[in-house]
C-alpha positions in Angstrom: 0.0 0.0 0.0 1.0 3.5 -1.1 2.0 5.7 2.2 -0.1 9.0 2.2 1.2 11.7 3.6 -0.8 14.3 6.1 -0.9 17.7 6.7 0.4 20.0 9.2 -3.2 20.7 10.4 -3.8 16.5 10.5 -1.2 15.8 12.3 -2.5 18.0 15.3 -5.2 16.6 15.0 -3.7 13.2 16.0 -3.3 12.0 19.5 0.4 11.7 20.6 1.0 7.7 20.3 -0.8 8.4 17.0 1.4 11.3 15.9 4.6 9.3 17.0 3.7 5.7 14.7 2.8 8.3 11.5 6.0 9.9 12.1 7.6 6.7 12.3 6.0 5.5 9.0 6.9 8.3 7.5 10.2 7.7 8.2 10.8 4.8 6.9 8.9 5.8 3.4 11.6 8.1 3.2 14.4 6.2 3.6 12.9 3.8 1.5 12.7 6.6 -1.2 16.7 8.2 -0.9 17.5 3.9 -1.3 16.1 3.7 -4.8 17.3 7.1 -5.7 20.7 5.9 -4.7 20.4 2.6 -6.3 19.3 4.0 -9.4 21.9 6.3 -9.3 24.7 3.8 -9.0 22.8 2.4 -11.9 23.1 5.5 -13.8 24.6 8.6 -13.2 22.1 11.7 -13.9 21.4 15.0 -12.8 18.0 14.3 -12.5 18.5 11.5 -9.8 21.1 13.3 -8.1 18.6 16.6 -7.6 15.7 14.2 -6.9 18.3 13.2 -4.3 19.0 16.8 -3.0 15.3 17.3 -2.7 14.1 14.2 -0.8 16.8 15.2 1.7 15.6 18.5 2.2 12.5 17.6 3.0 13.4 14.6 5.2 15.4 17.5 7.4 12.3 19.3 7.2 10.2 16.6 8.3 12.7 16.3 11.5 12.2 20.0 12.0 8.1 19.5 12.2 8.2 16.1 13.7 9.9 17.6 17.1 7.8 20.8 16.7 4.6 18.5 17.1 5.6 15.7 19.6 7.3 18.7 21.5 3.0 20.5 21.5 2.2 17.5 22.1 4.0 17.1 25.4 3.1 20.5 26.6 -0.3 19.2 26.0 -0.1 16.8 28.2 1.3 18.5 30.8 5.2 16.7 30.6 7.9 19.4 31.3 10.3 18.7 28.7 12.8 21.0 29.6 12.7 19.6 33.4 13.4 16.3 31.9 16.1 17.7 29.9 18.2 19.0 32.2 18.0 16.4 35.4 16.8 19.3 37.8 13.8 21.0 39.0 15.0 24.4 37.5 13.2 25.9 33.9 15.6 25.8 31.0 15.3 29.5 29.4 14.7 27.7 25.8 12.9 25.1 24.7 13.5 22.1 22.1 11.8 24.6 19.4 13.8 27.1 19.8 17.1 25.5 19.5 15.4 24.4 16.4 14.3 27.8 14.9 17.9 28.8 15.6 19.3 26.2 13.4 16.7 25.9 11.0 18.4 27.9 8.3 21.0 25.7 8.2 19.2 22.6 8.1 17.1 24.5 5.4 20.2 25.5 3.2 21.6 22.0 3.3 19.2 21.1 0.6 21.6 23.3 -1.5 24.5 21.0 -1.2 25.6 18.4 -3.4 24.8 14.6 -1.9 28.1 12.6 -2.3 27.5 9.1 -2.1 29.2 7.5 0.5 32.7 5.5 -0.8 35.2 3.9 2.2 38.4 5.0 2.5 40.7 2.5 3.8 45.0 2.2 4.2 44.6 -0.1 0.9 43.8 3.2 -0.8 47.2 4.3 -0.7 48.4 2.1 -3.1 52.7 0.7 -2.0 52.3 3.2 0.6 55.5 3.7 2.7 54.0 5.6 5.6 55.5 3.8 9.0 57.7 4.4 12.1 60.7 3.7 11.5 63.1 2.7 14.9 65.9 4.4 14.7 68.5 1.8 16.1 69.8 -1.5 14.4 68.9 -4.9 16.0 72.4 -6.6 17.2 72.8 -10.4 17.4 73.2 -11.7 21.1 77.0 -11.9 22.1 78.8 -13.4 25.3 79.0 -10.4 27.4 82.6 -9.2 28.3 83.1 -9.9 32.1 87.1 -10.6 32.4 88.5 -7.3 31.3 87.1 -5.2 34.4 88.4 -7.0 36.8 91.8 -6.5 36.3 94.3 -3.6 37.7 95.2 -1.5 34.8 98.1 0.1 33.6 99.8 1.6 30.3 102.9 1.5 28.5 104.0 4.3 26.3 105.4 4.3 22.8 109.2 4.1 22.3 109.2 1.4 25.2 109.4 -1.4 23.3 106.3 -2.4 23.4 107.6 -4.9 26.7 107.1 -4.8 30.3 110.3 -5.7 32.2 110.1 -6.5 35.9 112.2 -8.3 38.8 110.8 -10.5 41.3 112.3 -12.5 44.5 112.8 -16.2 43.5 113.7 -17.1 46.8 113.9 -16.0 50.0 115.6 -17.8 53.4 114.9 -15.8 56.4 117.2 -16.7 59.5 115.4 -14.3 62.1 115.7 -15.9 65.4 116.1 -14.8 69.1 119.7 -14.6 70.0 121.0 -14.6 73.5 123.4 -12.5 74.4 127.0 -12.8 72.7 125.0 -15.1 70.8 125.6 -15.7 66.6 124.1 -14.1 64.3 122.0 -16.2 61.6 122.6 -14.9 58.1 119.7 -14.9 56.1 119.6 -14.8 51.9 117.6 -13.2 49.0 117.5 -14.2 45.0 116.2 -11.9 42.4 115.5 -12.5 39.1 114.6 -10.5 35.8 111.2 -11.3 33.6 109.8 -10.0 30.6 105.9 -9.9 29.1 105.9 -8.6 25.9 102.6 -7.2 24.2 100.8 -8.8 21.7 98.6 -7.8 19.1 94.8 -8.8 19.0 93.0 -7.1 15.5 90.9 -8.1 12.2 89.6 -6.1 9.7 86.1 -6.2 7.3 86.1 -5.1 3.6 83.7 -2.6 2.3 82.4 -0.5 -0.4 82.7 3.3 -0.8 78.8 3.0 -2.0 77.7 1.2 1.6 79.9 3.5 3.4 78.4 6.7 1.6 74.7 5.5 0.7 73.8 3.8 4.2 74.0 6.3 7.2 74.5 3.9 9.3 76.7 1.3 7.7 80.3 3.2 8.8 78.9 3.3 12.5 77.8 -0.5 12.3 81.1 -1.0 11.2 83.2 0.4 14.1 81.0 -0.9 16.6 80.9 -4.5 15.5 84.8 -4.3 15.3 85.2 -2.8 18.4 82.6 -5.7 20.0 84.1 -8.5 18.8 87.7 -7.3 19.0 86.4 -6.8 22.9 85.4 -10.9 22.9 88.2 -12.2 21.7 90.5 -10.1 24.2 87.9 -11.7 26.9 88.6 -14.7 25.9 92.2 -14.6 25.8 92.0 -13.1 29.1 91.0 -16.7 30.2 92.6 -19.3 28.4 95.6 -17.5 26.9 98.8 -19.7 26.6 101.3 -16.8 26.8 103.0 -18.1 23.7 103.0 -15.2 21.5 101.3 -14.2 19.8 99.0 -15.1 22.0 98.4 -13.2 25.7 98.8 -14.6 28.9 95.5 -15.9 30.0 94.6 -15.8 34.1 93.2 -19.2 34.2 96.9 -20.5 32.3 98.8 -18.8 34.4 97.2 -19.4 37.9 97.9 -22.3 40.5 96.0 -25.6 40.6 94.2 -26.0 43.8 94.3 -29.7 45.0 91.6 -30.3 47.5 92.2 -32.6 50.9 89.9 -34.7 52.8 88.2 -32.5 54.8 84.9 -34.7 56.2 82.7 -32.0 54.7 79.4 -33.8 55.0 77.6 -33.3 51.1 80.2 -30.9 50.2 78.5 -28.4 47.9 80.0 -25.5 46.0 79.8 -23.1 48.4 81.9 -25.3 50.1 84.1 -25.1 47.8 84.5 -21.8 47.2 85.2 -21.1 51.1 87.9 -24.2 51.4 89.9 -22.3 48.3 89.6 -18.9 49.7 91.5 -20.4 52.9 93.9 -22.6 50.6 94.6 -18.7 48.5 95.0 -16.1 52.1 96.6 -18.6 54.3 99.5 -17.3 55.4 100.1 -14.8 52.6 98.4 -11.4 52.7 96.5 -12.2 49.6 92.2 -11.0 49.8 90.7 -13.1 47.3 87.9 -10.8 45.6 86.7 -12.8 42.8 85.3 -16.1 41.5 85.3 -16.9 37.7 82.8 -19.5 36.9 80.3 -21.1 34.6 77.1 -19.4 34.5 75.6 -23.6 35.1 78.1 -24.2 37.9 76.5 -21.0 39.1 73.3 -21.6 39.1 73.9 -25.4 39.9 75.4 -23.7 43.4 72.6 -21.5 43.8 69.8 -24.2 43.2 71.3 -26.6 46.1 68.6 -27.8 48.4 68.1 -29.9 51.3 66.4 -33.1 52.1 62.8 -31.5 52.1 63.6 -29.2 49.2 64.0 -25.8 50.8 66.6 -24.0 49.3 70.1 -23.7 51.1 71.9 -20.5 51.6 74.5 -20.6 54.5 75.3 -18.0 56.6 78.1 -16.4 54.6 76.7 -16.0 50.9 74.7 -12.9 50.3 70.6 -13.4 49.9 71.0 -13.5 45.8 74.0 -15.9 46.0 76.3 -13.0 44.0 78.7 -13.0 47.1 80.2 -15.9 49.1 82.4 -15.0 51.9 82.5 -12.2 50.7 84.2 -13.1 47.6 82.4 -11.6 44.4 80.5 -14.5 42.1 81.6 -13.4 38.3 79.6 -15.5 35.5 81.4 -16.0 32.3 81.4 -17.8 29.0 85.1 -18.0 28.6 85.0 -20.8 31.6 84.7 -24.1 30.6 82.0 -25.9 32.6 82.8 -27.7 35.8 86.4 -25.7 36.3 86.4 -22.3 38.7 88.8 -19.6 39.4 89.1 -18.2 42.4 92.0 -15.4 43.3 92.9 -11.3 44.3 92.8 -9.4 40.9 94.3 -6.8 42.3 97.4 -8.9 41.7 96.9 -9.2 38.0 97.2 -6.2 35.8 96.3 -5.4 32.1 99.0 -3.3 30.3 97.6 -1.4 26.8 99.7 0.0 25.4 97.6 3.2 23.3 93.7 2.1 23.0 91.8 0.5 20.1 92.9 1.7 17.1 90.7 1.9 13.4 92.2 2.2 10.6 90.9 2.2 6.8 93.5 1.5 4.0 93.5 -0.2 1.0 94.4 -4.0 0.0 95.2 -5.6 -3.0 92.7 -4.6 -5.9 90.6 -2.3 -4.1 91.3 1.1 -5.3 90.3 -0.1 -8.7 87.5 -2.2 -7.1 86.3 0.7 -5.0 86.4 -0.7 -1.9 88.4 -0.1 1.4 89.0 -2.6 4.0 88.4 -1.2 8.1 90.7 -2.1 10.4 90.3 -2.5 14.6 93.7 -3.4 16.6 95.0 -3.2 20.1 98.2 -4.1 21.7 98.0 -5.4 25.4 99.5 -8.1 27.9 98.3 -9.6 31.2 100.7 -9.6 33.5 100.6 -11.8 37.1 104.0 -11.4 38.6 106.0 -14.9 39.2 106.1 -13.8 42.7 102.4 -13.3 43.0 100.8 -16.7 40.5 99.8 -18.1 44.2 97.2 -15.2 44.5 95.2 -17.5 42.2 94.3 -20.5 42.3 91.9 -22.9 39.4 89.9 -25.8 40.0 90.4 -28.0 37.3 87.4 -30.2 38.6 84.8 -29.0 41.0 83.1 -32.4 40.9 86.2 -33.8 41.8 87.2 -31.3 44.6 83.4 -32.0 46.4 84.0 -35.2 46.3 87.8 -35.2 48.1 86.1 -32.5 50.7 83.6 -34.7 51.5 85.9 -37.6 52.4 
């Protein structure tokens, strides 16, 4: 059935509930109406449609404009005090619905005049191979072993022109004849041997090839460079730190050049690591005046000390080790990579010093065909030696086996 619209005067007429479904039919007549404008206008693309368009949605602003004139009579009529309702409170608004309507009625009026655009989604796919993004500033690095050897040594320099070689004298022997002496009584002679060492630097470098272009085209490619020289030049010296045999041209390493601790009975009853550590300590400052400061260890040997529990599972942590298990008798826990499983060091560092001689040094030069080949080859070096005095290789002492060592303290 065709929908008839009314009058102005026949919808006052009607009661409220009876305004309100007319208004609602009308409504949906209209929307009914812009549909097949739109449809037909998708269809076909006209002037015609598209002002038939303009026009219904005049009116259907129009129609708003009357429907909230009338319902808002209507409510008067009945006695409802709209504006009461409006604003949550027994106070009177100073306008009503209508006119907040009449004030905006010319420009609901004079959007008949615009042109309808029909509604088209714009989406990110619009952009066609758009580029548009945050870009992190930084470059992801690979994991590497962190470098824990290098700070815990004493440091110290050696200037050009020196030979690039530290020279030093130690005591090889000493026979001490002090003794109480009655009176008239002899003299004991005692004696004193020196002798004279060398350490001579080495060198620890590499290098990486490159192109002009990637050096001038990628910002960041010189930086990424230098920094993954540097790092890895950092490692190696780490490792060397360690397990260096002192034949040139490789470093002395501290692990090499320290003293094998051989454990003794010592009834221990289930001799753990922490054990250990204690028992070497004493082995290391008996006697001497040597403070043990540092323990070199595997990062499983660590946590296999950490992790020991008793007989109903609660964790153990004697007395003497610190509440996160990073110091035992006040010796300082050090993980490291270099270590190999199942061995430890244990010694004073301040007895051990790392000569430099200069810092790091990058350089950028040219090899073989690479002038014509447009490349250059960058270049990280650094001279340096660990040096533990002979008269001082008993402030450290290595476990070659911790297994092993329980197992003797235990017995």
């Amino acid at each position: 059935m065709d929908f008839k619209e009314k009058t102005v005067e026949e919808i006052a007429a009607l009661e409220t509930k009876e305004q309100v479904q007319y208004f609602n039919d009308l409504n949906a007549h209209k929307a009914e109406q812009m549909k097949a404008f739109k449809d037909e206008l998708k269809k076909e693309s006209s002037d015609e449609i598209a002002k038939k368009i303009e026009v219904l949605k005049g009116e259907m602003i129009l129609d708003n404009l009357e429907q909230m004139k009338a319902l808002n009579n209507g409510f008067e009529a009945q006695g409802l005090a709209i504006n009461k309702l409006l604003s949550g409170s027994g106070k009177t608004a100073d306008k009503t619905i209508e006119d907040y309507l009449t004030e905006v009625k010319d420009q609901l009026v004079n959007a008949r005049d615009k042109k309808v655009v029909i509604k088209t989604d714009v989406t990110r796919a619009s952009v066609v191979d758009s580029t548009i993004s945050m870009r992190l500033p930084d470059v992801g690095q690979l994991a590497t072993q962190a470098n824990r050897l290098a700070p815990l040594f004493a440091t110290g320099s050696i200037s050009p022109g020196q030979g690039g070689v530290v020279r030093y004298i130690d005591q090889t022997s000493v026979t001490s004849a002090a003794a109480a002496v009655s009176e008239n009584g002899e003299k004991q002679e005692s004696a004193i041997a020196w002798a004279e060492y060398t350490m001579p630097l080495q060198k620890v470098a590499h290098n990486i090839p490159v192109s002009m272009e990637a050096l001038s085209d990628i910002p960041f490619m010189a930086s990424e460079i230098n920094n993954m020289l540097l790092k890895y030049l950092d490692i190696k010296v780490d490792g060397y730190l360690w397990s260096g045999t002192g034949t040139a041209p490789q470093i002395w390493g501290i692990y090499a050049k320290s003293t094998a601790y051989s454990a003794s009975a010592a009834g221990i009853t289930d001799a753990n690591i922490f054990d250990l550590i204690v028992k070497v300590q004493e082995n290391i400052a008996a006697d001497t005046a040597y403070t043990p400061n540092f323990a070199v260890m595997n990062l499983a040997d660590i946590n296999l000390m950490k992790l020991k529990k008793a007989s109903d599972n609660s964790y153990i942590l004697p007395p003497f080790v610190s509440g996160d298990g990073n110091q035992v008798s006040g010796i300082t826990i050090v993980a490291s990579n270099s270590v190999t499983a199942n061995t430890m060091l244990i010694g004073d560092f301040s007895y051990a010093t790392l000569y430099r001689l200069g810092g790091v040094t990058l350089e950028v030069g040219l090899i073989g065909n690479q002038f014509i080949e447009n490349q250059v080859t960058v270049q990280a070096e650094v001279r340096l030696g660990m040096l533990v005095r002979n008269a001082h290789v008993d402030a450290f002492r290595k476990v070659t086996s911790i297994s092993a060592a329980l197992v003797t303290l235990a017995s």
